[in-house]
C-alpha positions in Angstrom: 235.9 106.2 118.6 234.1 103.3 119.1 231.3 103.7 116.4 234.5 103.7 114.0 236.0 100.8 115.9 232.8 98.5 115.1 231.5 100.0 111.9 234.4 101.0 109.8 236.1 98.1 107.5 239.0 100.2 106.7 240.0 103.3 108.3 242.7 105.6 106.1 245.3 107.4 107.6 247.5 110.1 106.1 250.5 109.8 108.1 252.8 107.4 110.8 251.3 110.1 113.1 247.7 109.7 112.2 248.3 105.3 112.4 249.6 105.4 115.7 246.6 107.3 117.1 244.6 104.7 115.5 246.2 101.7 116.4 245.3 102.7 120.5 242.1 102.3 119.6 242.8 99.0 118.4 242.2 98.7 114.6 245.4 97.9 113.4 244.1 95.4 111.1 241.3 98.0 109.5 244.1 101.0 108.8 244.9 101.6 105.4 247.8 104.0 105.0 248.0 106.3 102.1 251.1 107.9 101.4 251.2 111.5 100.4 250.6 112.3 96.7 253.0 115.3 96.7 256.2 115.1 94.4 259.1 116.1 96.7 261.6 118.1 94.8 264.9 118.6 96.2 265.8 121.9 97.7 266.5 124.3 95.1 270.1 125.8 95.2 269.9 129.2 97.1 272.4 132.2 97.9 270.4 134.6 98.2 272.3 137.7 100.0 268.9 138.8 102.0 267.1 135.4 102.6 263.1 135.4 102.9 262.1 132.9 105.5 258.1 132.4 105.4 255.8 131.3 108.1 252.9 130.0 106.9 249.5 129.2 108.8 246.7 129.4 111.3 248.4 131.7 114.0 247.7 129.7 117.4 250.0 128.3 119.8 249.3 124.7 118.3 251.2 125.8 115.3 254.4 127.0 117.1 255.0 130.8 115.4 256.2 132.2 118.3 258.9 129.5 118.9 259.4 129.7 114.5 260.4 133.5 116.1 262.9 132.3 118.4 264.5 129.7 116.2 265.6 132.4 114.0 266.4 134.7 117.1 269.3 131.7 118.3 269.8 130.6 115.4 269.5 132.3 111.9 273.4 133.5 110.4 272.4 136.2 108.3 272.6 139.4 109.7 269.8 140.7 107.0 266.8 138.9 106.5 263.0 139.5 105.5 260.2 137.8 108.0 256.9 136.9 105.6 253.8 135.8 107.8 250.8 135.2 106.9 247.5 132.9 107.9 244.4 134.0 109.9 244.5 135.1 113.3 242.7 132.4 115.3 244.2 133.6 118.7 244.7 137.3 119.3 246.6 137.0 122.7 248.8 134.7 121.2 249.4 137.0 118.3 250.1 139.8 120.6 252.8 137.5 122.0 254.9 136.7 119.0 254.4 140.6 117.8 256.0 141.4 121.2 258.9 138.9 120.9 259.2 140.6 116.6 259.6 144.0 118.2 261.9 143.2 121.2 264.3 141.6 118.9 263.5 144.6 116.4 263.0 141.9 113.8 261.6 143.5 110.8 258.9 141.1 109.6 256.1 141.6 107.4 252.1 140.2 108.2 250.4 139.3 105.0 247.3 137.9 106.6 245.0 135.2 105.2 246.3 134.3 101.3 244.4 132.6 99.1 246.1 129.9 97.1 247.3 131.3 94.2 248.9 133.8 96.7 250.6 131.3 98.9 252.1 129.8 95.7 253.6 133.5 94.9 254.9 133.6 98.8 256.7 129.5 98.0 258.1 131.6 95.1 259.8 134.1 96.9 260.9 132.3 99.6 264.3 130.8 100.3 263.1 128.8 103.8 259.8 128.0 105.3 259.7 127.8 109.2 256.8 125.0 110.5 257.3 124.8 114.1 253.8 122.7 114.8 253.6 120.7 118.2 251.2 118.4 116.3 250.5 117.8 112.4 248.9 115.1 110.9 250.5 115.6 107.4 251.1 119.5 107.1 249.9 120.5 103.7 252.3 123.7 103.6 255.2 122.2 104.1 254.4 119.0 101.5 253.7 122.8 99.2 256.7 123.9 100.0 259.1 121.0 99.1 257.2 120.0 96.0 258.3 124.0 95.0 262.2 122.7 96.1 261.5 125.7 99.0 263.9 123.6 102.2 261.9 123.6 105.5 262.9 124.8 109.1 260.9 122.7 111.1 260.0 121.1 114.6 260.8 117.4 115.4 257.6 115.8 115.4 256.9 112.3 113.9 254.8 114.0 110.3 257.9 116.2 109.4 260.3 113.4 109.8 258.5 111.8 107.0 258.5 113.9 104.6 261.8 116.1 106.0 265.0 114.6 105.2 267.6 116.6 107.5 270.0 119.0 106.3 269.3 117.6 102.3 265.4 119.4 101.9 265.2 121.2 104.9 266.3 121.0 109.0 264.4 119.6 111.4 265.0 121.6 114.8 266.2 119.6 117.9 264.0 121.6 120.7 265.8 123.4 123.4 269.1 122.5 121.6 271.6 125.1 119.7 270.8 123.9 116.1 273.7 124.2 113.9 271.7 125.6 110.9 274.7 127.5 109.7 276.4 123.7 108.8 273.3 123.2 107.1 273.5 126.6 105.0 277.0 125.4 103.5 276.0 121.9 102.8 273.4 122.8 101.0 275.3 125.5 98.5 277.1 122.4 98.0 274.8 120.3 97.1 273.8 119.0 93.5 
């Protein structure tokens, strides 16, 4: 941090997130931030009768797939649904986890593994929701994938999804340890447009 402190003129940042790390280091002056160069469509109308929800991404704890689980454990309103996950397995234990909480809840979910990107376009295609539950993001590239393909996003209350997430109009951001309403947001959104 300190070579970057006294030799860097400008320092980019891609997010609030990212600047505010920065700026403890003291180089507010030298931060440049560059917004993200990702249209943002709306949501795209949705009634599907069975509703895909996707996970997408590196499964660790970091990225929050096990709680992604649980949100739609408490909180999902349709009694049929189909699970999509895929990303490499980066921590096994962990992995075992969430398959544990999938088959204790008898979710029926389906693990595509790593995808390369013309595949993870195919998987925005089908889906009607992506869930990102990260604990830390500097500016998650799935989910800026998924709302430029008008897919609304599930996600976790941290500082990168609230700017790029508006609530309950392109997706829900998740109040943590609190019963989310998403079935409010389900309605709204038929309505919207």
């Amino acid at each position: 941090s300190k070579i970057i402190k006294y030799t860097a003129s400008k320092i980019i940042s891609i997010s609030e997130e990212i600047s505010l790390e920065l700026e403890s280091l003291k180089t507010k002056k030298k931060i440049v931030k560059i917004p993200n160069g990702v249209y943002i469509n709306n949501a795209k109308n949705f009634t599907p009768s069975v509703p895909t929800f996707s996970i997408i991404g590196i499964i660790r704890k970091r990225k929050g797939l096990f709680e992604g689980v649980q949100f739609l454990i408490n909180n999902n309103p349709f009694k049929k649904y189909k699970l999509l996950i895929a990303g490499p397995i980066y921590d096994n234990h962990y992995w075992l986890k969430v398959q544990l909480l999938l088959k204790n809840y008898n979710i029926n979910y389906k693990y595509l593994s790593n995808l390369p990107n013309h595949k993870i376009q195919e998987l925005l295609d089908e889906s009607s929701f992506l869930i990102s539950m990260s604990k830390k993001e500097g500016l998650p590239n799935i989910v800026l994938e998924a709302l430029s393909n008008g897919v609304p996003v599930i996600c976790s209350n941290i500082s990168p999804h609230r700017e790029i997430v508006l609530n309950k109009v392109n997706g829900f951001i998740v109040e943590k340890n609190k019963k989310n309403d998403f079935l409010n947001f389900k309605y709204e959104k038929e309505y919207l447009d």
